[in-house]
mmCIF file of the N, C-alpha and C atoms, coordinates in Angstrom:
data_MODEL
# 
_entry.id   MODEL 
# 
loop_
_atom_site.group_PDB 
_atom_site.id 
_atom_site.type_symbol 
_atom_site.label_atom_id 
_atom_site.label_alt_id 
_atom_site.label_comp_id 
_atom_site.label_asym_id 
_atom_site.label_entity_id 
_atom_site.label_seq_id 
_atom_site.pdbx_PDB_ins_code 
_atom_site.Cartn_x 
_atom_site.Cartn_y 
_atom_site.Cartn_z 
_atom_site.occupancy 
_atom_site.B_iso_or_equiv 
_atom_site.pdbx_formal_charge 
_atom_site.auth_seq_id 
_atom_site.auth_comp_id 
_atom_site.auth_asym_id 
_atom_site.auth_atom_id 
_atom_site.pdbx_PDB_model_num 
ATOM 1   N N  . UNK A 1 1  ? -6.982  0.726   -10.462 1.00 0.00 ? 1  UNK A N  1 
ATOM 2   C CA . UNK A 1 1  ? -7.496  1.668   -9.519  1.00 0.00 ? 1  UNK A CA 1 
ATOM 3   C C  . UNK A 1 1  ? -6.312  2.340   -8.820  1.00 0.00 ? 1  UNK A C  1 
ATOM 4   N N  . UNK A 1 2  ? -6.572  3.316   -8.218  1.00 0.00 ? 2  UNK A N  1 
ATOM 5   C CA . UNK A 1 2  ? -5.395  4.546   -7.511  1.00 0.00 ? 2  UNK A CA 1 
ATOM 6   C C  . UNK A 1 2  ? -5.965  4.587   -6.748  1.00 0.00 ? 2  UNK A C  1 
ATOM 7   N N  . UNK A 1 3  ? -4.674  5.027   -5.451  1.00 0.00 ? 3  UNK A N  1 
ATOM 8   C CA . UNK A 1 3  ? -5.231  5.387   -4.204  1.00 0.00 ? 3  UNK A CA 1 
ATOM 9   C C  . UNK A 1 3  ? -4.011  6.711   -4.002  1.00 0.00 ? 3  UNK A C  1 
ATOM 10  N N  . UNK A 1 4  ? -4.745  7.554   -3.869  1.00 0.00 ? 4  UNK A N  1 
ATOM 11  C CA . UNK A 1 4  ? -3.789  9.161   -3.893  1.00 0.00 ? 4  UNK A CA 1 
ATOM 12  C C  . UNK A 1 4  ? -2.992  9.229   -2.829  1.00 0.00 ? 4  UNK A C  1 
ATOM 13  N N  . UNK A 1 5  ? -1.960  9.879   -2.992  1.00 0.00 ? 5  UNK A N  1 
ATOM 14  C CA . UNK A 1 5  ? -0.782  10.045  -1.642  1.00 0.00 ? 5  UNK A CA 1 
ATOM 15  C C  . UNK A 1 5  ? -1.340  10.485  -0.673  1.00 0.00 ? 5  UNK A C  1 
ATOM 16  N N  . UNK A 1 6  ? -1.278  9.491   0.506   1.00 0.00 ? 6  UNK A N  1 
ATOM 17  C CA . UNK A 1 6  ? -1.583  9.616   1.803   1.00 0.00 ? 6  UNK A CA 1 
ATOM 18  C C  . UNK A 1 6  ? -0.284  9.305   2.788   1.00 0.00 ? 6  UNK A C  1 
ATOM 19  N N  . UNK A 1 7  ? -0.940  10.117  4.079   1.00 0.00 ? 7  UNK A N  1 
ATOM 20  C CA . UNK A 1 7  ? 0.163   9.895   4.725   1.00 0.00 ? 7  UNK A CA 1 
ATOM 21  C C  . UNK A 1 7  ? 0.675   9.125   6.086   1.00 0.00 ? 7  UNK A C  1 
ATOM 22  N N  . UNK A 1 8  ? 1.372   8.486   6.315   1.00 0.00 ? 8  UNK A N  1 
ATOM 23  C CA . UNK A 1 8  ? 1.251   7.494   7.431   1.00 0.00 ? 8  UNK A CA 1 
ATOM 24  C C  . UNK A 1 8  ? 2.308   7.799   8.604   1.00 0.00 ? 8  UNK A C  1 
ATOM 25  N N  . UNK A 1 9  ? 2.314   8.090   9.726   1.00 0.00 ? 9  UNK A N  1 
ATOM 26  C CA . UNK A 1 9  ? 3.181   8.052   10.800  1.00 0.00 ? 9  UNK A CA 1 
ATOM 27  C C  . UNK A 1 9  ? 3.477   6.902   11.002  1.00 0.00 ? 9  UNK A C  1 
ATOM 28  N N  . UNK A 1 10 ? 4.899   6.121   11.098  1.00 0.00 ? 10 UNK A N  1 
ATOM 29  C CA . UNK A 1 10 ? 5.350   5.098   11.591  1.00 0.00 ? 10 UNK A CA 1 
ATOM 30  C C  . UNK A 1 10 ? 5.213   5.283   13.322  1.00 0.00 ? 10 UNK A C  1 
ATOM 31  N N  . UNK A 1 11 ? 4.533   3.382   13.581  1.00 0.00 ? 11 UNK A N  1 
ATOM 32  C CA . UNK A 1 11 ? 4.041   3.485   14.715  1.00 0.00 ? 11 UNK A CA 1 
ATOM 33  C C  . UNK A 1 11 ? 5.030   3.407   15.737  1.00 0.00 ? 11 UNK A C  1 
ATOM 34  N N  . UNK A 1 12 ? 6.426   3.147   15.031  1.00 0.00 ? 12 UNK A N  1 
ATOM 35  C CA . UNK A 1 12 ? 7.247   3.096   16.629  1.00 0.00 ? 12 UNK A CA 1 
ATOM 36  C C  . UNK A 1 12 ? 8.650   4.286   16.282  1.00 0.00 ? 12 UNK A C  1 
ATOM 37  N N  . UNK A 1 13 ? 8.608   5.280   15.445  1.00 0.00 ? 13 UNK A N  1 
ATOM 38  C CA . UNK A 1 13 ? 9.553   6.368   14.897  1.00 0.00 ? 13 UNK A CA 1 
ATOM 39  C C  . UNK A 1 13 ? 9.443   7.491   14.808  1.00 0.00 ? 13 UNK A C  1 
ATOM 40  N N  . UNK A 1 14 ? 7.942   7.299   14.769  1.00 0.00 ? 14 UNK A N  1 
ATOM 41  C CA . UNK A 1 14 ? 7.281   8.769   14.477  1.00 0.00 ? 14 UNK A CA 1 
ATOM 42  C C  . UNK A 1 14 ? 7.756   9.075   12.693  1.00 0.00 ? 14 UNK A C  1 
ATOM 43  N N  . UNK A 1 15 ? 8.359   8.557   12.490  1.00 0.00 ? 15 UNK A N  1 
ATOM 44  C CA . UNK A 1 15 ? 8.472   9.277   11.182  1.00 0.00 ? 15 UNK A CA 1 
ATOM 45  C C  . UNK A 1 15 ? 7.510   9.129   10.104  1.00 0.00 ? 15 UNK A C  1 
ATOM 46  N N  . UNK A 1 16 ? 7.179   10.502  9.577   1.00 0.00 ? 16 UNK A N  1 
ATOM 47  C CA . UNK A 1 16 ? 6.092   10.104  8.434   1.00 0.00 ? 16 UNK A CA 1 
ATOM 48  C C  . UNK A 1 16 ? 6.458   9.895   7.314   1.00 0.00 ? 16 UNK A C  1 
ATOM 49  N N  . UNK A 1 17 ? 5.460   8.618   6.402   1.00 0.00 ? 17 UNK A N  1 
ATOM 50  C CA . UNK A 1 17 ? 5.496   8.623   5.180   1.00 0.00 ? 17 UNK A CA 1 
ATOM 51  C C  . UNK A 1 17 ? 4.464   8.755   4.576   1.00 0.00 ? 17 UNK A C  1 
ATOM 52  N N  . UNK A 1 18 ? 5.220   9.180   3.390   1.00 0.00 ? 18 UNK A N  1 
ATOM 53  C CA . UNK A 1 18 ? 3.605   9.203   1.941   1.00 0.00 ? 18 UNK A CA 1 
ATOM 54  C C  . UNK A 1 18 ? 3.562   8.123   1.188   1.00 0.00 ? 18 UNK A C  1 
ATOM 55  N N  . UNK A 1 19 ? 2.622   7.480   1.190   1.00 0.00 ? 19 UNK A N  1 
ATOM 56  C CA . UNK A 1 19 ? 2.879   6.278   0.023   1.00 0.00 ? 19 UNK A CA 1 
ATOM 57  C C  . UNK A 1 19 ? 1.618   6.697   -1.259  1.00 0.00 ? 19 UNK A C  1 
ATOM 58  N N  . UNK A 1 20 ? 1.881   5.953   -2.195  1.00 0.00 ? 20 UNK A N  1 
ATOM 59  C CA . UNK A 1 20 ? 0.734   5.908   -3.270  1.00 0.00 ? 20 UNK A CA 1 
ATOM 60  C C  . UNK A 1 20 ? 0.604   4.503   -4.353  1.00 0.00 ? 20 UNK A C  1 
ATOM 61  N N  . UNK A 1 21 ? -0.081  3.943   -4.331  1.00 0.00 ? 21 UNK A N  1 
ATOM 62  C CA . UNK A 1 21 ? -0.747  3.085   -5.296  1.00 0.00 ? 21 UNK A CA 1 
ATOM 63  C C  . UNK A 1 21 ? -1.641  2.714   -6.048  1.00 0.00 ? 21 UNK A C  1 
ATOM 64  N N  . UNK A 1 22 ? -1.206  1.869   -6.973  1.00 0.00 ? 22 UNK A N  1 
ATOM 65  C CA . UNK A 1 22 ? -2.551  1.234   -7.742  1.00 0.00 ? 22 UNK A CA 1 
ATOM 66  C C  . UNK A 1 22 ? -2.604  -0.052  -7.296  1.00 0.00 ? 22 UNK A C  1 
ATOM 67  N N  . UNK A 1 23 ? -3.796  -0.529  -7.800  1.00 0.00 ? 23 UNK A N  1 
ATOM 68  C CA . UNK A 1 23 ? -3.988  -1.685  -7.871  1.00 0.00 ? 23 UNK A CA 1 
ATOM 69  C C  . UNK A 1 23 ? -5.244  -2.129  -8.461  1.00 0.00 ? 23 UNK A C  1 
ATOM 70  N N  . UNK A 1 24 ? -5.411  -3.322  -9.365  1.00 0.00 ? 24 UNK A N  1 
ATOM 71  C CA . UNK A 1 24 ? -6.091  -4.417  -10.007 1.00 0.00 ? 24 UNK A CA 1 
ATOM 72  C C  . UNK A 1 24 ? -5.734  -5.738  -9.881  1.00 0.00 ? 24 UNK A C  1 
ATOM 73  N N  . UNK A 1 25 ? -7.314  -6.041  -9.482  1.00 0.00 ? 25 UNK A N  1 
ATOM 74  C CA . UNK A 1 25 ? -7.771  -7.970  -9.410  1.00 0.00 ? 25 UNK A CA 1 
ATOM 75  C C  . UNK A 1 25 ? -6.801  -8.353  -11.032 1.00 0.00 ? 25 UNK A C  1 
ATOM 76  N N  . UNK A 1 26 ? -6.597  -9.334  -10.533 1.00 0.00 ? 26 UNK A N  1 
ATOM 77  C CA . UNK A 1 26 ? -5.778  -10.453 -11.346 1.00 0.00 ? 26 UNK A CA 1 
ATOM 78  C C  . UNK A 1 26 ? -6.236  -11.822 -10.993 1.00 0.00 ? 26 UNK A C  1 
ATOM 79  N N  . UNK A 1 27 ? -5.902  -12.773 -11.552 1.00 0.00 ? 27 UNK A N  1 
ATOM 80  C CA . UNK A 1 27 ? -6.102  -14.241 -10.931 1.00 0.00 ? 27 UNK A CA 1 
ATOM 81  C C  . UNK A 1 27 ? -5.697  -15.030 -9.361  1.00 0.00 ? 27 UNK A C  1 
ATOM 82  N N  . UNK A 1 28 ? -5.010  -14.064 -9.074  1.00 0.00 ? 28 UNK A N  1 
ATOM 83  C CA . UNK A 1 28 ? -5.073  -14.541 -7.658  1.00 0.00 ? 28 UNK A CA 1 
ATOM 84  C C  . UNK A 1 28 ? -5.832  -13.726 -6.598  1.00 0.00 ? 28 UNK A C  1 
ATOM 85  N N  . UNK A 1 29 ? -6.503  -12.387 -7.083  1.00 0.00 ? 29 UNK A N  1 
ATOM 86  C CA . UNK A 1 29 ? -7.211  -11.469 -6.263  1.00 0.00 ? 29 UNK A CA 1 
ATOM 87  C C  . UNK A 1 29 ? -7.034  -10.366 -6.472  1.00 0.00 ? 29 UNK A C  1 
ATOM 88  N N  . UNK A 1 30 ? -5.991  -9.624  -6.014  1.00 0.00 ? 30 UNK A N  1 
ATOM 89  C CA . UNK A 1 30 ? -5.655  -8.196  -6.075  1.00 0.00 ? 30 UNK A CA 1 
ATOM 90  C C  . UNK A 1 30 ? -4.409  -7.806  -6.107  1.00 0.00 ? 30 UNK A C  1 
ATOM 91  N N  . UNK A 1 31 ? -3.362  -7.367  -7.477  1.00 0.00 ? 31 UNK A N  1 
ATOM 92  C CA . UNK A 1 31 ? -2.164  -7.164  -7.710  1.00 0.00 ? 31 UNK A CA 1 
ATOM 93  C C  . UNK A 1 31 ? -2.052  -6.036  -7.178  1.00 0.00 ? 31 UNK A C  1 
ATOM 94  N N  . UNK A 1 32 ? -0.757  -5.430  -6.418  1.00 0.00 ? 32 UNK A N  1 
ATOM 95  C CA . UNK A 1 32 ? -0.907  -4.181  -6.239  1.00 0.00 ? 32 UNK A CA 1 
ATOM 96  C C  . UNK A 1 32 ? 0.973   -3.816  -6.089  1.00 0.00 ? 32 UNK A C  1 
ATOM 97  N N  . UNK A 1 33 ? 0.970   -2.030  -6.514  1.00 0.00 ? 33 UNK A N  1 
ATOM 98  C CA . UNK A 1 33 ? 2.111   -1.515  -6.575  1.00 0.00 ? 33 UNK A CA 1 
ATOM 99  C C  . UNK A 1 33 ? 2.091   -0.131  -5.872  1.00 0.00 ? 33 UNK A C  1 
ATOM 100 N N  . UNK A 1 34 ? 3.042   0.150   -5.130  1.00 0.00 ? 34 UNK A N  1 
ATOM 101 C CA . UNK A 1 34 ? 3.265   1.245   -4.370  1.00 0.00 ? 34 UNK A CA 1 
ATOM 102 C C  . UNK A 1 34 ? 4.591   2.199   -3.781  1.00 0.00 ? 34 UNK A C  1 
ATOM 103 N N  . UNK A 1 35 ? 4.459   3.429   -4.208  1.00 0.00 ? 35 UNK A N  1 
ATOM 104 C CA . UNK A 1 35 ? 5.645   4.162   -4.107  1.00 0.00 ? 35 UNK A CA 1 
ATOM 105 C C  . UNK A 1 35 ? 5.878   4.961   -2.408  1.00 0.00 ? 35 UNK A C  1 
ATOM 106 N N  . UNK A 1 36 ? 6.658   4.264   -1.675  1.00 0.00 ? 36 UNK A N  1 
ATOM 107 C CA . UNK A 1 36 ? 6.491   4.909   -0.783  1.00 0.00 ? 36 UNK A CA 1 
ATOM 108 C C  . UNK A 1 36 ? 8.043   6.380   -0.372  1.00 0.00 ? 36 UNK A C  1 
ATOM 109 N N  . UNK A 1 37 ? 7.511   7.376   0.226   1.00 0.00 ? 37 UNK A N  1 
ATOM 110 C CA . UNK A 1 37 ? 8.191   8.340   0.479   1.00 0.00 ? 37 UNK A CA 1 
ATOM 111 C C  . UNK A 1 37 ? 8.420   9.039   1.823   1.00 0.00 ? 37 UNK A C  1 
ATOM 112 N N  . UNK A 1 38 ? 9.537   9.409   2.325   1.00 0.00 ? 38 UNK A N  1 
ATOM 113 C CA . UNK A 1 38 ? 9.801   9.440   3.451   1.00 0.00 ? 38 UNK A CA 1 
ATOM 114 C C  . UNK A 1 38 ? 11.214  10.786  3.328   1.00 0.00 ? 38 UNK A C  1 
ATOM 115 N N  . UNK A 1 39 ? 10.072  11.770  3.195   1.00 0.00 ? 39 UNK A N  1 
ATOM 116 C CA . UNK A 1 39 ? 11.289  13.109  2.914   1.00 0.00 ? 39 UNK A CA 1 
ATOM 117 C C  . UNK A 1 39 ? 11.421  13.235  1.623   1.00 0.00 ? 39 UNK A C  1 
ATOM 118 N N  . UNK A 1 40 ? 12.290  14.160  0.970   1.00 0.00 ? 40 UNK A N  1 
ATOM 119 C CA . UNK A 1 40 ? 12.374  14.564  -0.151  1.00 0.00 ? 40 UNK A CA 1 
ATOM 120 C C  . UNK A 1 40 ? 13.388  13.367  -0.709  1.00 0.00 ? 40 UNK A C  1 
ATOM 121 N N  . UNK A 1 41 ? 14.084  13.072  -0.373  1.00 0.00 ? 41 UNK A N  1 
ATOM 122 C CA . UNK A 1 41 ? 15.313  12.091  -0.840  1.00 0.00 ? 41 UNK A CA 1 
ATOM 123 C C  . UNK A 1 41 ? 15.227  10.893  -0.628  1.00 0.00 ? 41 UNK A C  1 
ATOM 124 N N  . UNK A 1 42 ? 13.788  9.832   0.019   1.00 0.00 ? 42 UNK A N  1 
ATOM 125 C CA . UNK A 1 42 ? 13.985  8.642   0.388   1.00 0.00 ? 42 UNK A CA 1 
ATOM 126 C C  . UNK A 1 42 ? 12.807  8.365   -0.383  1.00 0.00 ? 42 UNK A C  1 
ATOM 127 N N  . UNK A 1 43 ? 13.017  7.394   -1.144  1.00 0.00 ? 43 UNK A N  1 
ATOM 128 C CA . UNK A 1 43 ? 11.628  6.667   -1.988  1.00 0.00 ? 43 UNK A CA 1 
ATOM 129 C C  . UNK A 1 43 ? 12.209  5.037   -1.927  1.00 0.00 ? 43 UNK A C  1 
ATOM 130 N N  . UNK A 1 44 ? 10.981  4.397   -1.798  1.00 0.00 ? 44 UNK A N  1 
ATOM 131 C CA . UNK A 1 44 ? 11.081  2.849   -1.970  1.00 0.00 ? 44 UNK A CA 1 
ATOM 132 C C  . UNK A 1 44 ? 9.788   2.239   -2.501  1.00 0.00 ? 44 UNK A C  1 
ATOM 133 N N  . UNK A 1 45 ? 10.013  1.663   -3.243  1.00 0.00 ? 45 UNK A N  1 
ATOM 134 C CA . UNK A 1 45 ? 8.921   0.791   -4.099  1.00 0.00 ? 45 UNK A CA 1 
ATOM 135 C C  . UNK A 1 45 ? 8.353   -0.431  -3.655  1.00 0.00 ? 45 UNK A C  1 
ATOM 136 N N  . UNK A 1 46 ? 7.779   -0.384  -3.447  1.00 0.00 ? 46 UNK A N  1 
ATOM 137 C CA . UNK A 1 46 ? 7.135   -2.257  -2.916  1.00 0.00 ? 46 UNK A CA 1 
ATOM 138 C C  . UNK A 1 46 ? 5.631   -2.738  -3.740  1.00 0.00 ? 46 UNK A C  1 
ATOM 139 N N  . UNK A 1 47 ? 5.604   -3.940  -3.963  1.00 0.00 ? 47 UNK A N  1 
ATOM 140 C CA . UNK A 1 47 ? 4.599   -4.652  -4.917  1.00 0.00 ? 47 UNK A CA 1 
ATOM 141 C C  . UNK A 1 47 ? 4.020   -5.952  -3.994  1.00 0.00 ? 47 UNK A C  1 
ATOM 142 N N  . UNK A 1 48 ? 2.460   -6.624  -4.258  1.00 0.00 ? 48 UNK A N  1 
ATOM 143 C CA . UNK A 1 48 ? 2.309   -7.232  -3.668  1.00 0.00 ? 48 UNK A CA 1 
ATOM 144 C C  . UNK A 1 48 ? 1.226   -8.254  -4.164  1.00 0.00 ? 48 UNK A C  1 
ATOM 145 N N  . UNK A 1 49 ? 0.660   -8.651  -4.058  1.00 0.00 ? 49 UNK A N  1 
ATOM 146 C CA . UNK A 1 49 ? -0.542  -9.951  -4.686  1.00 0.00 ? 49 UNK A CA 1 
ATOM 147 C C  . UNK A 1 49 ? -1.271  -10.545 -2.914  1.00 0.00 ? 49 UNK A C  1 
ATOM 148 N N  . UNK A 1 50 ? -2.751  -9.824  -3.186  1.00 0.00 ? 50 UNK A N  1 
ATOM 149 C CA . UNK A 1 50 ? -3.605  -10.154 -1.821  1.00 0.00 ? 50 UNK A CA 1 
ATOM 150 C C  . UNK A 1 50 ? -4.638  -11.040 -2.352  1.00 0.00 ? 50 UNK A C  1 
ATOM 151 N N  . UNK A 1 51 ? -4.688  -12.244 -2.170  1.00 0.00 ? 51 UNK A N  1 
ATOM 152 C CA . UNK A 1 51 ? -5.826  -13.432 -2.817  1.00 0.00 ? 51 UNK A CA 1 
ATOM 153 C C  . UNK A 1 51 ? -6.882  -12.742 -1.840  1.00 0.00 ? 51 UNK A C  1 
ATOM 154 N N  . UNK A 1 52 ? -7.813  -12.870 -2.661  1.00 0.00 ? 52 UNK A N  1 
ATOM 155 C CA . UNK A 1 52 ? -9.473  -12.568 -2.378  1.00 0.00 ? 52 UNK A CA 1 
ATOM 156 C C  . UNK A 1 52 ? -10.362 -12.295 -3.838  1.00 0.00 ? 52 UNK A C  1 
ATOM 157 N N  . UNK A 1 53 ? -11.470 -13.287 -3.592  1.00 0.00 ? 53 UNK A N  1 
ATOM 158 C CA . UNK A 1 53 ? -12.515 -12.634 -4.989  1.00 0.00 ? 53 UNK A CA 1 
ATOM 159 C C  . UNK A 1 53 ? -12.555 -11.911 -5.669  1.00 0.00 ? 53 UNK A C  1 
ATOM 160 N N  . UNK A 1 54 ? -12.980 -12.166 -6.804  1.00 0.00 ? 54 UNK A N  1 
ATOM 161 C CA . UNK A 1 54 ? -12.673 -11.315 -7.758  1.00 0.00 ? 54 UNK A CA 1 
ATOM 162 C C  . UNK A 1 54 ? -13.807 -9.856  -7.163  1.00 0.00 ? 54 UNK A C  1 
ATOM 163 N N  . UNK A 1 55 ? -15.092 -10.281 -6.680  1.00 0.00 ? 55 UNK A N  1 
ATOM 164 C CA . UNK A 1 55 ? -16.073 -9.848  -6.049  1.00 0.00 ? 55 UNK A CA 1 
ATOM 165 C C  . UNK A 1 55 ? -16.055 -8.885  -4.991  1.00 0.00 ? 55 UNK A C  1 
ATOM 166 N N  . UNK A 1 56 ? -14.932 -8.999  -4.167  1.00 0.00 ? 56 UNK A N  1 
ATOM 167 C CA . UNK A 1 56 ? -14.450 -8.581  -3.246  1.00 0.00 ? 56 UNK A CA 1 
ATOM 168 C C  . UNK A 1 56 ? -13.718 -8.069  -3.446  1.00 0.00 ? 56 UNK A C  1 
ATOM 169 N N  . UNK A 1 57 ? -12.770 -7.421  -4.651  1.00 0.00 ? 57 UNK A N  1 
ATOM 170 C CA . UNK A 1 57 ? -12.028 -6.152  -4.684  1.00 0.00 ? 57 UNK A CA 1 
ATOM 171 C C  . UNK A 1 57 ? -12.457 -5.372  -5.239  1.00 0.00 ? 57 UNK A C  1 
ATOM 172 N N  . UNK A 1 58 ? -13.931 -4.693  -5.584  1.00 0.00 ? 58 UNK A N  1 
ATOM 173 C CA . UNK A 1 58 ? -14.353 -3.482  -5.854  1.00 0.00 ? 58 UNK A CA 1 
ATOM 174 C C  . UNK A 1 58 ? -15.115 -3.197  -4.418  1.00 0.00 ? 58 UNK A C  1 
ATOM 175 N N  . UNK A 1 59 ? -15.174 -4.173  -3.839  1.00 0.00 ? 59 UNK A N  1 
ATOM 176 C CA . UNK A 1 59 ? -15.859 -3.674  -1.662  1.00 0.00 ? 59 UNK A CA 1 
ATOM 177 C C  . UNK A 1 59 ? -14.661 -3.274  -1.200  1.00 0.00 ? 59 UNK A C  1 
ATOM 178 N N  . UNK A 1 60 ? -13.415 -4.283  -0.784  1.00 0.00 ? 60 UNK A N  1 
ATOM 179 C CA . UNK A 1 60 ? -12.335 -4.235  0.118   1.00 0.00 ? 60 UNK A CA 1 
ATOM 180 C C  . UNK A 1 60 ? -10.950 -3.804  -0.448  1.00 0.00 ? 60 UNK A C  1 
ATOM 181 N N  . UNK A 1 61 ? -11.009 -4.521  -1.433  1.00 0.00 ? 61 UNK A N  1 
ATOM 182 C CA . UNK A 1 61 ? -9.431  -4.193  -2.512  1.00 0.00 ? 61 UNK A CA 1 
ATOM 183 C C  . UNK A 1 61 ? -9.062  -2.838  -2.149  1.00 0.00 ? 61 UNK A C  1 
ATOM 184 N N  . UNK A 1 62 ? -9.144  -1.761  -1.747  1.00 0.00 ? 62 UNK A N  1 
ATOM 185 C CA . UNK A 1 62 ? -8.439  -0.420  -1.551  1.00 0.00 ? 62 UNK A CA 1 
ATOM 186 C C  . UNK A 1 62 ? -7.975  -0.762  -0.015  1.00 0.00 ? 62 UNK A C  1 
ATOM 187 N N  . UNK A 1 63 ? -8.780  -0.846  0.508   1.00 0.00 ? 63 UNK A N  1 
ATOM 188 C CA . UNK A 1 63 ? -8.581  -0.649  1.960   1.00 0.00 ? 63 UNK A CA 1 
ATOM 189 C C  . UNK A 1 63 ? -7.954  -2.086  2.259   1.00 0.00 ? 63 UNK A C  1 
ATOM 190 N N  . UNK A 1 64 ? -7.744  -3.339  1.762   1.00 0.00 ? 64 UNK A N  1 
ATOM 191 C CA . UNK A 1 64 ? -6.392  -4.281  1.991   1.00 0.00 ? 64 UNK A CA 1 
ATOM 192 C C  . UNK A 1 64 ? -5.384  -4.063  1.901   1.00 0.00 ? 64 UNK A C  1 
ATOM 193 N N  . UNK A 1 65 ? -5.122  -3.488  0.522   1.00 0.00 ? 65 UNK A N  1 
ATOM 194 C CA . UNK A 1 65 ? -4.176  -2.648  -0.377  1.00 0.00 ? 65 UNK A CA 1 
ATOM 195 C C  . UNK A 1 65 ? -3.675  -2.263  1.033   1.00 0.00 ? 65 UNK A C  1 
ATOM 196 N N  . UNK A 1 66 ? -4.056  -1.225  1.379   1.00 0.00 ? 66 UNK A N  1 
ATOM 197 C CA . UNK A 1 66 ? -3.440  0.429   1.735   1.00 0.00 ? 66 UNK A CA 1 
ATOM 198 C C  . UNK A 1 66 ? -3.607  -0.248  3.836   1.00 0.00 ? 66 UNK A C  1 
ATOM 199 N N  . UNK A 1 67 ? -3.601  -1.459  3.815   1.00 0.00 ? 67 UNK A N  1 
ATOM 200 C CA . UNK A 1 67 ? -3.710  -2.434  5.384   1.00 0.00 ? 67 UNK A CA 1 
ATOM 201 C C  . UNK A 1 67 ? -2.024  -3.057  4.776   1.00 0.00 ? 67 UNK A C  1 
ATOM 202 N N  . UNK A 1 68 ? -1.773  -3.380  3.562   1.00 0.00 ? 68 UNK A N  1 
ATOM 203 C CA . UNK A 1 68 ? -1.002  -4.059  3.595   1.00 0.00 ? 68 UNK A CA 1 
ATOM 204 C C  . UNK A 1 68 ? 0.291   -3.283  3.343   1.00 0.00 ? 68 UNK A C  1 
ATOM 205 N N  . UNK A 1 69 ? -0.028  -2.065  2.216   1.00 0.00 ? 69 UNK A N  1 
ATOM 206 C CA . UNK A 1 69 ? 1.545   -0.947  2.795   1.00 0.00 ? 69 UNK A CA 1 
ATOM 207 C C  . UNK A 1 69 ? 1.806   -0.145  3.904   1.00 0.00 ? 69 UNK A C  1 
ATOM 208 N N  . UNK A 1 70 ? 0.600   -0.352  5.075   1.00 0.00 ? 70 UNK A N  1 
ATOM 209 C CA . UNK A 1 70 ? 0.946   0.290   6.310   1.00 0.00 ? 70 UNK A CA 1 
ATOM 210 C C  . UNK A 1 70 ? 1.856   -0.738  6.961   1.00 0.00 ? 70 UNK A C  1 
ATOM 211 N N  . UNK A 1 71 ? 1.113   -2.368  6.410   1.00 0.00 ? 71 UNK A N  1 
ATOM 212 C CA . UNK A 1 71 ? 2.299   -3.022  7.286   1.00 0.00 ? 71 UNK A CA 1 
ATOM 213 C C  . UNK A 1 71 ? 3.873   -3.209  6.790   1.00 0.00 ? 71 UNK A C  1 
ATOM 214 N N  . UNK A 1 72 ? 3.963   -3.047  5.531   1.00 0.00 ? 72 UNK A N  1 
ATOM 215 C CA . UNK A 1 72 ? 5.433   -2.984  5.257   1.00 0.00 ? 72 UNK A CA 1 
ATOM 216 C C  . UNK A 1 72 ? 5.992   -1.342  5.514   1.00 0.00 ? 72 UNK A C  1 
ATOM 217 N N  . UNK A 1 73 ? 5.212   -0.683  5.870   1.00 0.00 ? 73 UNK A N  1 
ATOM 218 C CA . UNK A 1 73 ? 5.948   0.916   6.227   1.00 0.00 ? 73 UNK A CA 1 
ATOM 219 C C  . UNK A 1 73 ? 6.324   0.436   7.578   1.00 0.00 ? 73 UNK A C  1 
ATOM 220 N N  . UNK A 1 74 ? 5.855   -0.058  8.244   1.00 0.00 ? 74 UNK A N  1 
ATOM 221 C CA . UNK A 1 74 ? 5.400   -0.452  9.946   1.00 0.00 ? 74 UNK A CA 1 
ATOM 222 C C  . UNK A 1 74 ? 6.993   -1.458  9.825   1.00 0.00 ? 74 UNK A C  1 
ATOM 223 N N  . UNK A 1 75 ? 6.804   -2.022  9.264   1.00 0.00 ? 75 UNK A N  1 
ATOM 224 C CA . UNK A 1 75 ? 8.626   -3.027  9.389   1.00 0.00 ? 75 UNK A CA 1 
ATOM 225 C C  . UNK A 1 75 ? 9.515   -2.129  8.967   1.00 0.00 ? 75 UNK A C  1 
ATOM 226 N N  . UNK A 1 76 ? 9.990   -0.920  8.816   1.00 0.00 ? 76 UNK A N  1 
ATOM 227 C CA . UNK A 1 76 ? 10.621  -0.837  9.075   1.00 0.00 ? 76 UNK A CA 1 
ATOM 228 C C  . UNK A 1 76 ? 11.302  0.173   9.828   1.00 0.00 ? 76 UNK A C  1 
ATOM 229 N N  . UNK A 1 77 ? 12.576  -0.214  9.524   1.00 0.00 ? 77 UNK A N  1 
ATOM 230 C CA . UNK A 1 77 ? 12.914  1.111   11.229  1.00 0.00 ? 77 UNK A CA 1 
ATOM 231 C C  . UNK A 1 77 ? 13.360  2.140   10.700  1.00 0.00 ? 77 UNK A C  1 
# 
């Protein structure tokens, strides 16, 4: 599954980013990969694994996903 470039204001910089990912359930819940962007010249990649039902990532799986690259946009400065 994809989740299209959206965009996030960092909560203590103001600076915005775009991130974008996929992600698919695997055996531990929900694998997920994401390109995040911050201006024309700054890209960083981050990957992640969110345990929850297999059941529960066609309800929540996007919106954990996209809870869990706000919080690694959010770390940093």
């Amino acid at each position: 599954m994809h989740i299209a470039p959206t965009r996030h204001e960092h909560g203590g910089t103001a600076k915005v980013y775009v991130y974008e990912a996929d992600y698919a359930p695997d055996a531990a819940g929900v694998y997920w990969t994401a390109t995040v962007r911050q201006g024309a010249e700054w890209s960083r990649n981050f990957e992640g694994s969110l345990p929850m039902a297999a059941s529960a990532v066609a309800a929540i799986g996007e919106q954990a996903v996209r809870d869990e690259i706000i919080r690694k946009i959010d770390a940093l400065k």
